[in-house]
N, C-alpha and C positions, 0 to 999 in steps of 0.2 A: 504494500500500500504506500501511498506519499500523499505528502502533505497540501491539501487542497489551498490551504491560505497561508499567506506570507505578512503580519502586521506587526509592527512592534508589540509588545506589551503594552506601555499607555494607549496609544491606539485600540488595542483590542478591548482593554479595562472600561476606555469613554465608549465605543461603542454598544459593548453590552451593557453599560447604566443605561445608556441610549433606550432599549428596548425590553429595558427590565421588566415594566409592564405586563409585556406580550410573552417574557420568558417564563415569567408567574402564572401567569392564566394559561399557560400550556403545562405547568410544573400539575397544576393542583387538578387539572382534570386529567393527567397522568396516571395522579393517587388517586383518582376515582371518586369529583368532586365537580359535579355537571354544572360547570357555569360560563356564563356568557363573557367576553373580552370585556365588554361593558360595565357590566356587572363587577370583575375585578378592578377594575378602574378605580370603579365608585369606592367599593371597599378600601381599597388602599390610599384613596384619599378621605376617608372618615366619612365617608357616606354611610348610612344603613341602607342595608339589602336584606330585607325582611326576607325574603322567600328562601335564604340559604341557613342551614341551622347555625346555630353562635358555634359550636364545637367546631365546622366548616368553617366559617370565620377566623377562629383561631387558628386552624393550620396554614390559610391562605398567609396569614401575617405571621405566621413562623417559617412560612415558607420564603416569605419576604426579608424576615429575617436573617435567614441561612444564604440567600444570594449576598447581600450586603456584604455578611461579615466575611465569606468567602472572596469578593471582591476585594473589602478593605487592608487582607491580610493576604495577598496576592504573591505578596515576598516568601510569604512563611512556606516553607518546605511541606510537601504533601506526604505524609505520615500517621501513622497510628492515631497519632494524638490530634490530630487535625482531622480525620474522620469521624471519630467518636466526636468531637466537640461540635460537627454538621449534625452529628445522629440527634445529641442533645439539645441542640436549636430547636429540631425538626419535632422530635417525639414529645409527645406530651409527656406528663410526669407517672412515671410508674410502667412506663413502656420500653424503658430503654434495654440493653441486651443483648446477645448474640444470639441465635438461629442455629447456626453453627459452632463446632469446638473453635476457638479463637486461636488457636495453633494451626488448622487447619485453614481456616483464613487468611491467617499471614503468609503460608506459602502459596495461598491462591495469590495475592497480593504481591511478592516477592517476584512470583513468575511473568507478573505483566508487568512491573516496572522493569522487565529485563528486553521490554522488545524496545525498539532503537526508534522507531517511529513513532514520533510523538502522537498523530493522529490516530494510529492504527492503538495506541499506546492507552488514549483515551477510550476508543472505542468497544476494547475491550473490556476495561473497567465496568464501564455501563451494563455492555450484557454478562459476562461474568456475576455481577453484584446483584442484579436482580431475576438471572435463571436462580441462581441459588441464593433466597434471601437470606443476608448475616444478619436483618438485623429483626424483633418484634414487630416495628412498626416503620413503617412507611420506605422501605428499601430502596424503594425506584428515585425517594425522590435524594436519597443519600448517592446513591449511583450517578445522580445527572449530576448533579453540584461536584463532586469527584471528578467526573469527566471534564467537565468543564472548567475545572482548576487548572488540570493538567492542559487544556486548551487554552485557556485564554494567557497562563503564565507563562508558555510557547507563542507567544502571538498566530495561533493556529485558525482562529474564530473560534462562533459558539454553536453548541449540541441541544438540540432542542426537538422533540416531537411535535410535528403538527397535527391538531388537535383530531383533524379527520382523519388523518392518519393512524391514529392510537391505535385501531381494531386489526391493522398490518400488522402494527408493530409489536403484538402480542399473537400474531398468529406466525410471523417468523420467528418471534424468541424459541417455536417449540422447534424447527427445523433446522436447517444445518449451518453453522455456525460464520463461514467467511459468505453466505449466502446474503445474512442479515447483517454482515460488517461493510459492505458491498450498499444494501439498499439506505443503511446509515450515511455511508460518506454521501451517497448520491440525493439523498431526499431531506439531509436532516443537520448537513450542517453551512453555518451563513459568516458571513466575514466581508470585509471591505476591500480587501488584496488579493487578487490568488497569486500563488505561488509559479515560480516559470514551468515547472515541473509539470502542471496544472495546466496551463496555458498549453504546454508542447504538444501532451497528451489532446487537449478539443483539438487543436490545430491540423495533428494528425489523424484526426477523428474526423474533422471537417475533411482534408485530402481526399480520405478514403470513400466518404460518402460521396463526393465529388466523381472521384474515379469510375463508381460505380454507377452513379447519373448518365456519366457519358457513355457509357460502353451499353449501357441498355437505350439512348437514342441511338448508337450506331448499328443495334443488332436488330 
């Protein structure tokens, strides 16, 4: 795999506050929390939105939470102690905990920080994290934030499920696995730069399409 975008880190950091919004309201109907772009808007600027439960409410602003502080601390090294303190944003009180033996974890976790490509690097974390969830509550949305550290601190862009999308993207989590790392790069991640590697690749995608234009007018 290679790296789809090429941005600095500032760059990447201002852009996803940029769209923080829209990364939210994709974040929380992720976790399985049916709400309208609108409708998060409101909430996160102190609107009430009677028709969503207050418990609902609160994950969407822990969920706001956990992007922030994962932004604010962009320098901090992505580690043990940086995941759990996402889980703890994210989980409410009395939910937090592993899934998994935490031994076991860690060398799931060891294994992907060992691939070299930052995006494929990300990408893996995500689905890794949330085929087997480590954690009680809300795994996916510790997974995107995860991915997204290791993206945005690469100036790589951001990982994001689009919303109509979600019902794909749990129906390839169950199939084969560079299948769904494949429909990710292509469907699910957004940046301001791409990278030349990126470019060379359409270019030569464009050529070929081209190639094949002409040779079926000539036949």
């Amino acid at each position: 795999m290679i790296d789809k975008f090429n941005m600095t880190k500032t760059d990447n950091v201002l852009a996803t506050r940029r769209v923080l919004p829209d990364s939210i309201w994709k974040s929380a109907n992720l976790a399985g929390i049916p709400i309208s772009y609108a409708r998060t808007n409101d909430l996160l600027n102190d609107v009430p939105v009677p028709e969503i439960k207050p418990s609902e409410s609160n994950r969407i602003l822990a969920l706001r939470a956990a992007w922030e502080w994962m932004l604010d601390t962009i320098d901090t090294p992505l580690d043990w102690r940086t995941v759990e303190i996402l889980h703890r944003i994210v989980a409410p009180f009395g939910h937090e905990g592993w899934l998994k033996r935490p031994e076991q974890a860690k060398a799931d976790w060891d294994g992907w920080m060992r691939i070299e490509n930052e995006t494929e690097r990300a990408i893996s974390v995500l689905i890794g994290m949330t085929r087997l969830p480590w954690f009680q509550y809300d795994s996916e949305s510790v997974a995107l934030l995860a991915a997204n550290k290791i993206l945005i601190e690469n100036g790589r862009g951001v990982l994001q499920i689009p919303v109509e999308l979600d019902t794909t993207f749990r129906t390839l989590l169950d199939g084969e696995e560079n299948t769904l790392k494949d429909w990710l790069f292509a469907h699910c991640l957004d940046g301001t730069v791409y990278s030349e590697q990126f470019l060379k690749e359409m270019e030569n995608e464009e050529a070929c399409k081209a190639s094949v234009a002409k040779r079926k007018e000539n036949s």
